[in-house]
C-alpha positions in Angstrom: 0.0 0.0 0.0 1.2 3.4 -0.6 0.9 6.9 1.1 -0.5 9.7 -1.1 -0.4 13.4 0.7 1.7 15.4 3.0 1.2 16.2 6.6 1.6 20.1 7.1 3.9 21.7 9.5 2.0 23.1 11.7 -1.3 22.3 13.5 -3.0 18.7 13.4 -1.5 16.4 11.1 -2.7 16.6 7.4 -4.7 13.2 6.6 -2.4 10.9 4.6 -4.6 8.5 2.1 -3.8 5.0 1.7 -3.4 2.9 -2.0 -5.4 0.1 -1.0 -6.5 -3.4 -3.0 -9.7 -3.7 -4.7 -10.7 -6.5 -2.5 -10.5 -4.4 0.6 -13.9 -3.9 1.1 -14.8 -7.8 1.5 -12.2 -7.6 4.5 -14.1 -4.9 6.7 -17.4 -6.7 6.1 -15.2 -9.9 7.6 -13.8 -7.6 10.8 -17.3 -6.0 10.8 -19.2 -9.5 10.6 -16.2 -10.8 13.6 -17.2 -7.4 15.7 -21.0 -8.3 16.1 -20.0 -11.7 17.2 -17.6 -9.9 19.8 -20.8 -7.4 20.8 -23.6 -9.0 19.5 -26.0 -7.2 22.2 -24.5 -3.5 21.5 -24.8 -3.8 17.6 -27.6 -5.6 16.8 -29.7 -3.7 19.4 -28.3 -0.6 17.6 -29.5 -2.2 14.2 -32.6 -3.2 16.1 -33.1 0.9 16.9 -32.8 1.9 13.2 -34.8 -0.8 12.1 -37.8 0.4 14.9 -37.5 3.7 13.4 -37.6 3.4 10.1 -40.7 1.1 11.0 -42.4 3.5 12.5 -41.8 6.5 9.9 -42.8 4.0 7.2 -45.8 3.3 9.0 -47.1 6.7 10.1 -46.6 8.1 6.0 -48.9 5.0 5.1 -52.1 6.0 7.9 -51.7 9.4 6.7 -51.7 8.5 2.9 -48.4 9.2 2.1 -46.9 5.6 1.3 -45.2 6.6 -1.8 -42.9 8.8 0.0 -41.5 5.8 2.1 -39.1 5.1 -1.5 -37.8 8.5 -0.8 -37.3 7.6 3.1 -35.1 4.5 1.8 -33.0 6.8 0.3 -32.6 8.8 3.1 -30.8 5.8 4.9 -27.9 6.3 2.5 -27.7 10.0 2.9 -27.9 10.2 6.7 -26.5 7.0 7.7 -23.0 8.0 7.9 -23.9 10.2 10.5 -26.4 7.8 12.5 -23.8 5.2 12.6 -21.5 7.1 14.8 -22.2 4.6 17.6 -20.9 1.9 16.0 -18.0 3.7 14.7 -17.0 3.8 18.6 -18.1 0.2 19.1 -15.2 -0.9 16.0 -12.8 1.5 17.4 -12.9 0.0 20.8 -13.4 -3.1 19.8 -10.5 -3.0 17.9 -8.3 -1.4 20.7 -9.0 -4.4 22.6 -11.2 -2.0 25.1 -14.8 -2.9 26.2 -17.7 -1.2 25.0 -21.0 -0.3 26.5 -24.2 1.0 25.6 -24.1 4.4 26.9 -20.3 4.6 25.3 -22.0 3.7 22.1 -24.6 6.1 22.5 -23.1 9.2 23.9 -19.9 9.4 21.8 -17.2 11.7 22.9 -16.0 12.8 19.1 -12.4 14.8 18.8 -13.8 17.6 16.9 -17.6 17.9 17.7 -18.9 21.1 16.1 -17.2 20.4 13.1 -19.2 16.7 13.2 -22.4 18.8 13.6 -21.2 21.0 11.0 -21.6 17.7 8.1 -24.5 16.2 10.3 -26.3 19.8 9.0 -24.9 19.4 5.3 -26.3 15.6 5.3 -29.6 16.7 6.3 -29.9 19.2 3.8 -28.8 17.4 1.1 -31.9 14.9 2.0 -34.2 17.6 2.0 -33.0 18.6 -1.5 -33.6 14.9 -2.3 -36.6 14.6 -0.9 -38.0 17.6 -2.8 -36.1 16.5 -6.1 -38.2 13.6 -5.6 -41.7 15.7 -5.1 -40.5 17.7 -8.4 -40.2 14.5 -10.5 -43.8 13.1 -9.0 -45.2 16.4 -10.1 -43.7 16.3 -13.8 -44.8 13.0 -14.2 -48.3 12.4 -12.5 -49.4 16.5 -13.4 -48.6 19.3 -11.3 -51.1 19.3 -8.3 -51.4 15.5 -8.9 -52.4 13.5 -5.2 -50.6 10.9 -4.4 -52.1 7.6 -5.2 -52.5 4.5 -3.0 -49.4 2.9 -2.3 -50.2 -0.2 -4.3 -51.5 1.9 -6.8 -48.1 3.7 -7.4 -45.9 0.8 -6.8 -48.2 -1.3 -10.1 -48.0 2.3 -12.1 -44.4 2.9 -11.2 -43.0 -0.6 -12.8 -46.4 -1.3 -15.4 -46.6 2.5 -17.1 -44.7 4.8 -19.0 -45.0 7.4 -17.4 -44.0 5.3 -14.1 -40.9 4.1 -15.6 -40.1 7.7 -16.6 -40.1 8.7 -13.1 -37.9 5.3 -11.6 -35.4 6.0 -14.4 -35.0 9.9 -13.4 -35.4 9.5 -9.7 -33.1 6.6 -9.9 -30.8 8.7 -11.6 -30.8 11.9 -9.9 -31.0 9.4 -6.3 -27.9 8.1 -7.6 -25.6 11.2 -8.6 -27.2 12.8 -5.1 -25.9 9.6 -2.9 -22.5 9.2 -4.7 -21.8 12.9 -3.9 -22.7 12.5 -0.1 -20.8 9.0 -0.2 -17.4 10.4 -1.4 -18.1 13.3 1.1 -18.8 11.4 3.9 -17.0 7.8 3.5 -14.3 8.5 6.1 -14.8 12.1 6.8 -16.8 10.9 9.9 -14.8 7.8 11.6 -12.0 10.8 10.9 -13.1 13.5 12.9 -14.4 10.8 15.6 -10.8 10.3 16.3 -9.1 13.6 15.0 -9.4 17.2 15.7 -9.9 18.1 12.4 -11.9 20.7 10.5 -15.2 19.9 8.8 -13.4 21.2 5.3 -10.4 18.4 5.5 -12.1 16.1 6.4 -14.6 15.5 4.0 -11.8 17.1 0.9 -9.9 13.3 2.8 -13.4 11.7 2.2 -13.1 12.8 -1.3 -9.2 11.7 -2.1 -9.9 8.7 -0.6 -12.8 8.0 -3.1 -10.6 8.7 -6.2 -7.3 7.3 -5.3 -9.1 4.4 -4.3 -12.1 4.2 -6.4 -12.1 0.3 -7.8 -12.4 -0.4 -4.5 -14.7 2.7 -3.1 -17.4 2.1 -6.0 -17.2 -2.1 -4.9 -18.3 -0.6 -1.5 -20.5 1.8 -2.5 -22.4 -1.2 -4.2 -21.7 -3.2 -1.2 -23.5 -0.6 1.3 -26.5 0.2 -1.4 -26.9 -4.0 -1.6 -27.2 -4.7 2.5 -29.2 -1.6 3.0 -31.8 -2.3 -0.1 -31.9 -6.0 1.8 -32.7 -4.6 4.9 -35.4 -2.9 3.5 -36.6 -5.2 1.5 -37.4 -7.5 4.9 -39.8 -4.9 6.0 -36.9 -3.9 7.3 -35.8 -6.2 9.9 -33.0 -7.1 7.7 -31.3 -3.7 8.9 -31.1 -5.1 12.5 -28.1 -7.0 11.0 -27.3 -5.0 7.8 -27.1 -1.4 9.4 -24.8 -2.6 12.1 -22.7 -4.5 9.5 -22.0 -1.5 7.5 -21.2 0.8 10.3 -18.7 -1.0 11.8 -17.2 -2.2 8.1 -16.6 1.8 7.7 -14.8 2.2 10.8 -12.3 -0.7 9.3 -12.5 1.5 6.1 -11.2 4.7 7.3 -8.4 2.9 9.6 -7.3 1.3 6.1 -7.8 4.8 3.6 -6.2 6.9 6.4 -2.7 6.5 7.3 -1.7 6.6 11.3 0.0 9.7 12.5 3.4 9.5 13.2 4.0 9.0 17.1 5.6 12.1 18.6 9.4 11.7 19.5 
């Protein structure tokens, strides 16, 4: 593996990205999958939280007749999950030190640079609600401006059986896509980084970005990998994210401790 970058001279070391192989990603699912079985009570019944949650927003949109919005809530799982898996980013990291972990460690995470964290938490949320309301825009151009949104049966049969219904998976797929690569080269390490380092908001997610290109065989693998086991977990109705969720958040810990090289110790 080789270095790319240069730490500066002054203030908090410069992250220094990491050539890695384009089989990487397979490992952190493997130290991710070996971490549950190490805290199985801790992640899943962090996975188990998410997968309540999103449960419960899915089912208030359908008793208030807004069931076709829950695609849009799936694809807010990839925009914000970076940021709700902070917990398990602490869980790997201990793990991995060989330290114990506990529930209110995973839940009340003391972050090396925490306004800067807030600072991306902020840019993730409003990127979903410019996906969400991308998403309103394309129902509008193709159902008719001031259209009412249909049953949810109703949409999911004219969404895969009419032209109009294909027009608007293809574009929302599409614009979905180009949205949630952005926010995954932003946010792919920029997270786990200032978890550990006192960073600013600005390097780390310029890291985030570097890391994506220098390693991008292996980035878009994971990308794939991530939009795979979350579509599963939803699929399930779901309960598949009880295991998937905590799966990827710890697998992105093992990412960022592989992209990002260590500091040198002091002297």
């Amino acid at each position: 593996m080789n270095a790319i970058g240069a730490q500066s001279s002054s203030g908090p070391p410069r992250p220094v990205i990491v050539k890695i192989g384009s089989e990487a990603p397979w490992t952190w699912l493997t130290k991710a999958w070996t971490q549950i079985q190490q805290a199985p009570g801790i992640t899943l019944a962090y996975g188990l939280g998410f997968a309540l949650i999103s449960m419960g927003l899915a089912a208030l949109l359908v008793l208030a007749d807004l069931g076709v919005l829950i695609l849009p809530l799936v694809g807010g799982f990839l925009l914000l999950g970076p940021m709700l898996a902070v917990g398990l980013y602490e869980t790997a990291r201990r793990l991995s030190a060989g330290k114990p972990i506990t529930f209110k460690q995973a839940l009340f995470v003391k972050t090396a640079a925490p306004s800067q964290l807030a600072f991306i938490g902020v840019l993730l949320l409003l990127a979903y609600f410019a996906w969400i309301r991308i998403a309103m825009l394309l129902f509008a151009f193709f159902s008719g401006i001031g259209g009412e949104f249909p049953p949810l049966d109703l949409f999911i049969s004219n969404l895969f059986f009419t032209f109009d219904g294909i027009g608007l998976l293809a574009s929302g797929t599409i614009a979905g896509g180009i949205i949630a690569f952005i926010i995954f080269a932003m946010s792919a390490i920029s997270i786990p980084l200032l978890l550990e380092r006192d960073l600013d908001a600005i390097t780390a997610v310029l890291a985030s970005i570097e890391a994506v290109r220098e390693n991008f065989a292996a980035m878009l693998l994971w990308a794939w990998l991530i939009l795979l086991l979350i579509a599963f977990g939803v699929a399930t109705g779901f309960i598949g994210l009880i295991l998937t969720f905590p799966l990827v958040g710890l697998a992105t810990w093992h990412a960022y401790k592989d992209l990002i090289k260590e500091p040198d110790s002091p002297q």
